[in-house]
C-alpha positions as a Python dict, from the first residue, in 0.01 Angstrom:
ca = {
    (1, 'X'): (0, 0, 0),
    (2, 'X'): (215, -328, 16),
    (3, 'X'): (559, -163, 117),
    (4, 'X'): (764, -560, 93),
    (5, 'X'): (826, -541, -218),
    (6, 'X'): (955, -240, -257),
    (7, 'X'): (1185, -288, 76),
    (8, 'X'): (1284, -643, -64),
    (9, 'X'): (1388, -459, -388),
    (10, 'X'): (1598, -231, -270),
    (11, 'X'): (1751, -436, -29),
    (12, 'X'): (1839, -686, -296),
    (13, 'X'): (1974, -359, -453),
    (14, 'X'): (2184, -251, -151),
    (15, 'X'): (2350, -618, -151),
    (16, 'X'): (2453, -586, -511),
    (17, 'X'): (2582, -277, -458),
    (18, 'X'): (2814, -429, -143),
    (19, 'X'): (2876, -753, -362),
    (20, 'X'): (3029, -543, -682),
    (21, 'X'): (3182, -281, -404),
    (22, 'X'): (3324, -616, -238),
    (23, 'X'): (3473, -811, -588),
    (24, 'X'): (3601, -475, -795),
    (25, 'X'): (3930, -512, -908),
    (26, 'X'): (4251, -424, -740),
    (27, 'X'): (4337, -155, -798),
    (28, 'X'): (4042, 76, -878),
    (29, 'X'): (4218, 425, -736),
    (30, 'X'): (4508, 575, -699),
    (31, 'X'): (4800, 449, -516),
    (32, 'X'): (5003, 579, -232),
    (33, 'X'): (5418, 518, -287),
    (34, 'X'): (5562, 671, 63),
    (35, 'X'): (5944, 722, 36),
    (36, 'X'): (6064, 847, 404),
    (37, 'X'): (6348, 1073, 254),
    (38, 'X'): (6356, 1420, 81),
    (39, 'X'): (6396, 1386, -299),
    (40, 'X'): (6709, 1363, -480),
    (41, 'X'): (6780, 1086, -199),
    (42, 'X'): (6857, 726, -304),
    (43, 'X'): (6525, 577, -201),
    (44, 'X'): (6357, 867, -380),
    (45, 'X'): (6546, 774, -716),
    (46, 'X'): (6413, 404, -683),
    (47, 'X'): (6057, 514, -665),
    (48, 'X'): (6033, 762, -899),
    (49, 'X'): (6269, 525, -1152),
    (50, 'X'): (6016, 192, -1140),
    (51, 'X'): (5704, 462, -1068),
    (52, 'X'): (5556, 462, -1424),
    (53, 'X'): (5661, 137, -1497),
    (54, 'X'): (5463, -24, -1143),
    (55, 'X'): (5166, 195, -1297),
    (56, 'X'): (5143, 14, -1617),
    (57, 'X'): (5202, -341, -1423),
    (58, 'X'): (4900, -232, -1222),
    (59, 'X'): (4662, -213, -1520),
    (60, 'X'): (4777, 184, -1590),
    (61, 'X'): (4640, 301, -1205),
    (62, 'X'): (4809, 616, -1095),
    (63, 'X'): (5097, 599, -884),
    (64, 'X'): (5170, 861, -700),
    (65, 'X'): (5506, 897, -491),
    (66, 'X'): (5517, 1115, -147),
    (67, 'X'): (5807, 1211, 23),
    (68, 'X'): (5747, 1222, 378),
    (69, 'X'): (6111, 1215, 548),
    (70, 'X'): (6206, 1255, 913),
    (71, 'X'): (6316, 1047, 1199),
    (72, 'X'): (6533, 791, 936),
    (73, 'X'): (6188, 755, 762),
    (74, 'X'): (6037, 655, 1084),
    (75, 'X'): (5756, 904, 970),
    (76, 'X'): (5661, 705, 612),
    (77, 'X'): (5652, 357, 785),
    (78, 'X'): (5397, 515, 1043),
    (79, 'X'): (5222, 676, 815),
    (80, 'X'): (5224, 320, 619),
    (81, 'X'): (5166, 84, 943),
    (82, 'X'): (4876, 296, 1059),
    (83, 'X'): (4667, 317, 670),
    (84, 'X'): (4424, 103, 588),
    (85, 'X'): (4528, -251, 511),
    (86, 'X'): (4393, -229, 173),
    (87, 'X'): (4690, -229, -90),
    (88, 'X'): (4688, 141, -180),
    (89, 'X'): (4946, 256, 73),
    (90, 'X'): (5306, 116, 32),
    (91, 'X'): (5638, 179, 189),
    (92, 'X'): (5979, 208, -1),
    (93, 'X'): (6157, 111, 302),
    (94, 'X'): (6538, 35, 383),
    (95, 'X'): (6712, -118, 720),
    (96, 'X'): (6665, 218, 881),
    (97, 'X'): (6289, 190, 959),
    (98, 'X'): (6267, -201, 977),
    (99, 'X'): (6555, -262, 1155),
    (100, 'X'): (6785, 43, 1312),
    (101, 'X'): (6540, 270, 1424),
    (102, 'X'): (6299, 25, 1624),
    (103, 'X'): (6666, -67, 1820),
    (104, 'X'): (6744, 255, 1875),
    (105, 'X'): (6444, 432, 1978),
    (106, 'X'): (6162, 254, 2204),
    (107, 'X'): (5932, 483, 2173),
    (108, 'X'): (5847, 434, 1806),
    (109, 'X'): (5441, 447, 1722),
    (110, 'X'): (5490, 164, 1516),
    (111, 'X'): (5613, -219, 1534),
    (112, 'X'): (5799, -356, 1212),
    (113, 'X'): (5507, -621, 1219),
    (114, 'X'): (5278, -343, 1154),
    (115, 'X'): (5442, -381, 811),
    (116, 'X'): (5411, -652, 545),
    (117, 'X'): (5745, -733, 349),
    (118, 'X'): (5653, -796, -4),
    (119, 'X'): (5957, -779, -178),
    (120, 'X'): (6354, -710, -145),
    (121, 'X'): (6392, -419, -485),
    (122, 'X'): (6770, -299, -496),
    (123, 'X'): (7085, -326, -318),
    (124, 'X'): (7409, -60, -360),
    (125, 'X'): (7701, -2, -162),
    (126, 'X'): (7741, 391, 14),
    (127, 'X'): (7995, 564, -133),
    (128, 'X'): (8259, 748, 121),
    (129, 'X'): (8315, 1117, -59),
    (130, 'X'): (8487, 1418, 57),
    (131, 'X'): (8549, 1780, -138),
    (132, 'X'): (8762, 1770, -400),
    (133, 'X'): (8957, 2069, -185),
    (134, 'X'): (8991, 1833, 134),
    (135, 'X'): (9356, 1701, 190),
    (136, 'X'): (9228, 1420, 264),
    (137, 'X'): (9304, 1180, -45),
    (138, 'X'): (9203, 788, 78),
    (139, 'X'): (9107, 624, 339),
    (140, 'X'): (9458, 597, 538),
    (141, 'X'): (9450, 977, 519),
    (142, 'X'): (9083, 971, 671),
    (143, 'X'): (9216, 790, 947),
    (144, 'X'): (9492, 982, 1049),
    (145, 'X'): (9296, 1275, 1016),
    (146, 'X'): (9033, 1168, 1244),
    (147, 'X'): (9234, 1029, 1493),
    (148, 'X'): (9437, 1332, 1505),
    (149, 'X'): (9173, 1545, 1624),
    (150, 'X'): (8862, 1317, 1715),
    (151, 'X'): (8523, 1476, 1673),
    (152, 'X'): (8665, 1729, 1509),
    (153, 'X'): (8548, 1598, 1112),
    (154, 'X'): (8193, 1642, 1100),
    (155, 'X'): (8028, 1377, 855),
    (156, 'X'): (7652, 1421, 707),
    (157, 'X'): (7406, 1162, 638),
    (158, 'X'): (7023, 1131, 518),
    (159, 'X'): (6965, 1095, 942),
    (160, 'X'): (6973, 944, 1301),
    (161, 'X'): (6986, 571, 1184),
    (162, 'X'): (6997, 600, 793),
    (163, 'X'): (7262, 376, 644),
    (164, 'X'): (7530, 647, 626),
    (165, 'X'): (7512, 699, 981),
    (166, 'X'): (7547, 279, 1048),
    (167, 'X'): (7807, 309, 764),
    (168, 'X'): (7992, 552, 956),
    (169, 'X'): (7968, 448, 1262),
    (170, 'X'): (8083, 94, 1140),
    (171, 'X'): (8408, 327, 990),
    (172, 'X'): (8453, 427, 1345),
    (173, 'X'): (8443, 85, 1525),
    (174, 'X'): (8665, -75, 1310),
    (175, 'X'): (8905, 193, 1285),
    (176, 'X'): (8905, 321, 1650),
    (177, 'X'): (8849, 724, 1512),
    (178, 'X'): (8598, 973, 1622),
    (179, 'X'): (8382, 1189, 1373),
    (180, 'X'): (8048, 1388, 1481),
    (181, 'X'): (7780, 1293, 1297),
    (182, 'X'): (7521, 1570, 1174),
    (183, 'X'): (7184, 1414, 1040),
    (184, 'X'): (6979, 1609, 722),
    (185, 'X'): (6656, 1550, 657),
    (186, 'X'): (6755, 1331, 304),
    (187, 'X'): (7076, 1255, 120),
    (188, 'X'): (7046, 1552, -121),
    (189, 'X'): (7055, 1728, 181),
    (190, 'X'): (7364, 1565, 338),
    (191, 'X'): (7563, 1594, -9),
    (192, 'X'): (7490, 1961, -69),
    (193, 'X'): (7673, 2046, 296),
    (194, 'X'): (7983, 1838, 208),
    (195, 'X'): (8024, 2044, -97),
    (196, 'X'): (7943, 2381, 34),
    (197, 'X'): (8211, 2315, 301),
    (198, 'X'): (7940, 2267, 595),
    (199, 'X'): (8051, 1891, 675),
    (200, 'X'): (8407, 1710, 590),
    (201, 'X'): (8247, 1383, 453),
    (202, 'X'): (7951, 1156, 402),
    (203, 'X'): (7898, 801, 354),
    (204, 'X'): (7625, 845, 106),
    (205, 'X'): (7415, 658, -121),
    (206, 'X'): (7539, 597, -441),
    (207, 'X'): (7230, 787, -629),
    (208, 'X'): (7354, 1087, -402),
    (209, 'X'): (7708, 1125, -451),
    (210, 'X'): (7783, 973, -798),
    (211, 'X'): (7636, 1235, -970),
    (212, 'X'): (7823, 1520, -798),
    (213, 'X'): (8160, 1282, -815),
    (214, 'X'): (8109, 1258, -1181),
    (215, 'X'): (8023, 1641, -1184),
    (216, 'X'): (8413, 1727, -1001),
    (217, 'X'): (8253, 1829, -729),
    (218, 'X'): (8318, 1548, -482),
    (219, 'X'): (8588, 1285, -441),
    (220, 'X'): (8489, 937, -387),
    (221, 'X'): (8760, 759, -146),
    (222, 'X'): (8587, 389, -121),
    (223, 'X'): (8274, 206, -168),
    (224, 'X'): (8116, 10, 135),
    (225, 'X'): (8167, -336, 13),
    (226, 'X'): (8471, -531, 97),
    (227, 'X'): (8567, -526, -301),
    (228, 'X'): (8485, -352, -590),
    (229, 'X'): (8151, -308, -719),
    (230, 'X'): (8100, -393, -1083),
    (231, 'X'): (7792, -80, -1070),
    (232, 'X'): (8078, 169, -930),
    (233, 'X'): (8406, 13, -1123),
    (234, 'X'): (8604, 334, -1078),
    (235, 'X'): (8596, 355, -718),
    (236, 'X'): (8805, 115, -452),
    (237, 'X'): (8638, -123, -234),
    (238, 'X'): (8724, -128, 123),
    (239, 'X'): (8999, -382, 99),
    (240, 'X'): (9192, -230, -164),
    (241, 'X'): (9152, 110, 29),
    (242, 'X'): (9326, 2, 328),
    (243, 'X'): (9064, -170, 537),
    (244, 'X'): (8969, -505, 469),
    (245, 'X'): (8709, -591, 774),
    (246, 'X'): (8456, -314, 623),
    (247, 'X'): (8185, -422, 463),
    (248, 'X'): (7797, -297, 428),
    (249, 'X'): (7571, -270, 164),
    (250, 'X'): (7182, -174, 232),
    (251, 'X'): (6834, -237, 14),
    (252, 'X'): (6532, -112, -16),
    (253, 'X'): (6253, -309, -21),
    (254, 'X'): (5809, -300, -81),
    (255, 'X'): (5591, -306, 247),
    (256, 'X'): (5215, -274, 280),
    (257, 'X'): (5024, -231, 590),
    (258, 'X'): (4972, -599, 752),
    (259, 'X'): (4657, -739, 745),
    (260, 'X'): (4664, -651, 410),
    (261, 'X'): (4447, -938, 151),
    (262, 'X'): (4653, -1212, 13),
    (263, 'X'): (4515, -1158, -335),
    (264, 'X'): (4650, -788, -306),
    (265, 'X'): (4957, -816, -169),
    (266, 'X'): (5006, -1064, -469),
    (267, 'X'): (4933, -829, -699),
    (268, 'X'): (5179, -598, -547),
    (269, 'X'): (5422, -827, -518),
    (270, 'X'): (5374, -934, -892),
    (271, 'X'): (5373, -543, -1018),
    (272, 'X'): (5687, -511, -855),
    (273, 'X'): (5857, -806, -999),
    (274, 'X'): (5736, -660, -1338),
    (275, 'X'): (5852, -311, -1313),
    (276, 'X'): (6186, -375, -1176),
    (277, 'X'): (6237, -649, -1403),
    (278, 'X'): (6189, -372, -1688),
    (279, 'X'): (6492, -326, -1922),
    (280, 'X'): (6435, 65, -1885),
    (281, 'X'): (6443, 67, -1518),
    (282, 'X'): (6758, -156, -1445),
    (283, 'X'): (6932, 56, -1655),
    (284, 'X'): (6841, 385, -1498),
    (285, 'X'): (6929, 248, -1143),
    (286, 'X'): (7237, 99, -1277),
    (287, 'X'): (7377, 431, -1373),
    (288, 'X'): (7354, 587, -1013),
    (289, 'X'): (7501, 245, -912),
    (290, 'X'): (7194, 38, -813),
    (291, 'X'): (7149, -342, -841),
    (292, 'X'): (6757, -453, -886),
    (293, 'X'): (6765, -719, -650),
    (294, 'X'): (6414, -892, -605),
    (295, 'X'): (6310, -1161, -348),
    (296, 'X'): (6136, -1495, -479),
    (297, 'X'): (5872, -1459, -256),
    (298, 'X'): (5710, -1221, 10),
    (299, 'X'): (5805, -1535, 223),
    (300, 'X'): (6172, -1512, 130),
    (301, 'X'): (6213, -1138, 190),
    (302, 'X'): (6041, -1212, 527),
    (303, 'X'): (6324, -1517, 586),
    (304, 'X'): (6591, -1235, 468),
    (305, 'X'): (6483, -939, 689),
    (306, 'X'): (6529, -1183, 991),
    (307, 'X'): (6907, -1249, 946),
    (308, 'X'): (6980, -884, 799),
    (309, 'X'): (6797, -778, 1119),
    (310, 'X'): (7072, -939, 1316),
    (311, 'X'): (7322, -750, 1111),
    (312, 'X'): (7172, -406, 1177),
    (313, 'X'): (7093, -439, 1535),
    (314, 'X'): (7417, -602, 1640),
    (315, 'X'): (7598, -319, 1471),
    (316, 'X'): (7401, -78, 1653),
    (317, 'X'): (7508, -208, 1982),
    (318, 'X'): (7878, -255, 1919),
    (319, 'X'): (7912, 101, 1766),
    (320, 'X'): (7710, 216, 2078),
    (321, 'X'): (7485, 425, 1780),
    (322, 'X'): (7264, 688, 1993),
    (323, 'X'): (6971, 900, 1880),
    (324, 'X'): (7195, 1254, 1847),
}
């Protein structure tokens, strides 16, 4: 029996098979959204806010968001910079795992250029809040309470390098007071033990604490930015609270695994665009005092994470921030 034709049959089978499993369409499974805080956190709210509407700009593929926090969401970019450079694994990341935890803690098990930037998604200021029971009032009376008995106010964040701790610690440089600083495992966390009398204060995300503050049960002293922002009106900036020199604001922002395909990480980036851009979705970040903030290109949020890089790390070693 001739057996070549056979073996040149399915052969020319086996290539067709690799050819279609080469050129299907992005995407053809389910994707991966890793957020490296708890829910109810800030970064949480963005995902699960632009979520369905990312699905749709992705042809209607599931989406499915996984919260995977620890370490100041060291634990989502790893789990991101080590997956398969294939467009269904993305990070939701912020400062803390591109820039503040690779400069405070060496031993990482992932680089920042493990990760591809695609695209800058919201910025928001951190909202300082206490108790509505604290005697503390404003900012002046933070101060004077501090720096009567330093260390003694303990302050909660979403963890070791989140931007409540940098926020805080920032407070603290500029203002020459001492606070201890106890980390939660997400901002839902962190807000919950300021109202239930564990902690004195937080510099939380806006998604966290504007709910509660609307709710009675915190008091919001000052935003982070220098003036007033127009997605918080009701709330002092920094300035008009009594110190003028403070000013942060953070972002969160879309990262793949490098190495990932141009023509993917172009669809990404244009899914992104789409959802955020969504009528629906600025207005649901707006209310917990969210901007949708979007890059031009991948190339531009790469330019911007280089200077706000700068900011972070420099910040890091003038406060003398540690790993607690």
């Amino acid at each position: 029996m001739n057996t070549k034709p056979l073996m040149l049959a399915l052969a020319l089978g086996t290539l067709a098979s690799t050819s279609w499993a080469q050129t299907a369409p992005y995407p053809n499974k389910p994707i991966r959204l890793v957020v490296g805080f708890a829910p109810g956190g800030a970064a949480d709210y963005v995902a699960r806010s632009m979520s369905e509407a990312f699905s749709k700009a992705l042809g209607g593929q599931t989406v499915i968001v996984e919260n995977k926090p620890g370490n100041g969401s060291s634990i989502a970019a790893d789990i991101v910079a080590k997956a398969a450079p294939d467009g269904y694994t993305m990070l939701i990341g912020s400062p803390s795992a591109i820039s503040v935890n690779p400069a405070l803690n060496p031993k990482l098990t992932y680089k920042p250029s493990d990760l591809m930037p695609i695209t800058k998604m919201t910025t928001s200021p951190l909202v300082l809040a206490v108790t509505p029971a604290s005697p503390i009032k404003s900012v002046p009376d933070l101060i004077a309470a501090a720096k009567k008995d330093p260390g003694k106010l303990n302050y909660s964040t979403s963890g070791n390098g989140s931007a409540p701790h940098l926020g805080a610690a920032l407070f603290g440089l500029l203002t020459g007071t001492e606070m201890t600083h106890v980390p939660y495992r997400g901002g839902s966390f962190a807000i919950t033990s300021v109202m239930a009398g564990e902690t004195q204060l937080t510099f939380g995300t806006s998604p966290s604490v504007l709910p509660q503050a609307t709710a009675g049960k915190l008091r919001t002293l000052a935003v982070s930015t220098r003036e007033r922002s127009p997605l918080v009106p009701d709330v002092p900036g920094m300035r008009e609270a009594g110190l003028p020199d403070y000013n942060l604001e953070f972002w969160y922002g879309m990262f793949l695994p490098a190495g990932t395909p141009p023509a993917v990480s172009k669809a990404v980036y244009d899914a992104v665009r789409t959802a955020m851009e969504q009528p629906s979705v600025k207005a649901a970040l707006a209310r917990e005092g969210t901007e949708v903030s979007l890059s031009s290109s991948p190339a531009d949020f790469s330019k911007f994470l280089v200077e706000d890089n700068k900011f972070w790390v420099n910040l890091v070693k003038s406060a003398n921030v540690k790993v607690d």
